[in-house]
C-alpha positions in Angstrom: -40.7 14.6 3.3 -40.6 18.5 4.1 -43.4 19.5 5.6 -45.5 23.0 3.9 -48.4 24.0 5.5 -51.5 25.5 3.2 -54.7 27.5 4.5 -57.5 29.0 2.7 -60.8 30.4 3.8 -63.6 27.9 2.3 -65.8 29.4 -0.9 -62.9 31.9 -1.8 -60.4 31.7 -4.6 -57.2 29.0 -3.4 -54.2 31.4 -4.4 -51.7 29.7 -6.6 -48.6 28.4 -4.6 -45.2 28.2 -6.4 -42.2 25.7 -5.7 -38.9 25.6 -7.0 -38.2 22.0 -6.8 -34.2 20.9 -5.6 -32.6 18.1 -4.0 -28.9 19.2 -2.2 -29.2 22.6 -3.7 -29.9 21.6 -7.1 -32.5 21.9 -9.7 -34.5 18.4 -10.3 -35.4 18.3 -13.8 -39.1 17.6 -13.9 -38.9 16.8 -17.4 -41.2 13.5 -18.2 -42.2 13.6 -14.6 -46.1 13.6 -13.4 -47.2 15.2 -10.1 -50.2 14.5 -8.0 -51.2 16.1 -5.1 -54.0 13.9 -2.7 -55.8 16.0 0.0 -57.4 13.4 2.7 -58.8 14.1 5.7 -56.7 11.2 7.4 -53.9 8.3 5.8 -55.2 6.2 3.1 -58.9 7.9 3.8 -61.0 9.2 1.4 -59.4 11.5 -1.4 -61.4 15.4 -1.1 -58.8 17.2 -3.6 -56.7 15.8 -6.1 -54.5 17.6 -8.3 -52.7 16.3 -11.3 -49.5 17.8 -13.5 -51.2 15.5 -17.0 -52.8 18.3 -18.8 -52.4 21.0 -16.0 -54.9 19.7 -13.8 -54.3 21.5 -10.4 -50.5 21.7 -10.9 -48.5 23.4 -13.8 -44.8 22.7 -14.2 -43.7 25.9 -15.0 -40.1 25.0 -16.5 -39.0 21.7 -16.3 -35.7 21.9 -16.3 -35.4 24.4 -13.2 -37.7 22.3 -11.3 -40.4 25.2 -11.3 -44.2 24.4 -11.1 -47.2 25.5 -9.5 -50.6 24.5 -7.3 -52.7 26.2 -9.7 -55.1 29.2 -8.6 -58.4 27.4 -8.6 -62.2 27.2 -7.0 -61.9 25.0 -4.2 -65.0 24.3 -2.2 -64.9 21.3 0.3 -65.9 21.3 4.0 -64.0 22.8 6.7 -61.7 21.0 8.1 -57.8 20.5 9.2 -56.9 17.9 6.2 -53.4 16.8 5.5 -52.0 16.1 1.7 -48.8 15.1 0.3 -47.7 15.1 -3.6 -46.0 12.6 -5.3 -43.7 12.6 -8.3 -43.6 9.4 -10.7 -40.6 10.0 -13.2 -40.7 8.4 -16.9 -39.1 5.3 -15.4 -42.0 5.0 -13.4 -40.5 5.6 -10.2 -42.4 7.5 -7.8 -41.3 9.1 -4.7 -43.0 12.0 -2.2 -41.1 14.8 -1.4 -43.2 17.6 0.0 -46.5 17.5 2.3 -48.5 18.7 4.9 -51.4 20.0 6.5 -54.5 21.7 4.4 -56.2 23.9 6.6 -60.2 24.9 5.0 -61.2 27.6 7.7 -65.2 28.4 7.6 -66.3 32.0 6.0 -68.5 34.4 7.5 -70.3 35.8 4.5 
């Protein structure tokens, strides 16, 4: 699993984040594939965020066939906290694997 880190300040605007999606240097084709992106505070815990490709709920794949897609821009207001999250791809066989994950950092706001 590669590791990406993400941060935000909590009440403020979570900035789209885009990936280009390959396996040894080449494009996966995310054709029929579904994405979901789970944001816990530790393994197995309690889901805080989750994110869904199925009717561009939290994740858009931008073209398929390049591997492109996107975390959404998007309100997100939870509690501070250093969470960690990982996204997992389930192709149209039904095979799921996770590829990319990390650590979700939600800093407090002064305002």
């Amino acid at each position: 699993m590669e590791k990406f880190n993400l941060k935000m300040i909590r009440t403020t605007t979570f900035e789209e984040v885009v990936f280009n999606f390959k396996i040894n240097g080449i494009n996966v084709d995310l054709t029929d594939y579904v994405i979901e992106m789970r944001v816990r505070k530790e393994y197995q815990g309690k889901i805080y965020l989750y994110f869904t490709s199925v009717a561009n709920d939290g994740i858009t794949i931008t073209d398929a066939v390049n591997g492109d897609f996107k975390i959404n821009q998007q309100n997100i207001n939870i509690d501070s906290y250093n969470y960690i999250w990982d996204m997992k791809f389930t192709d149209g066989d039904g095979i799921s694997k996770i590829y990319f994950g990390g650590e979700f950092l939600i800093e407090n706001n002064v305002t």
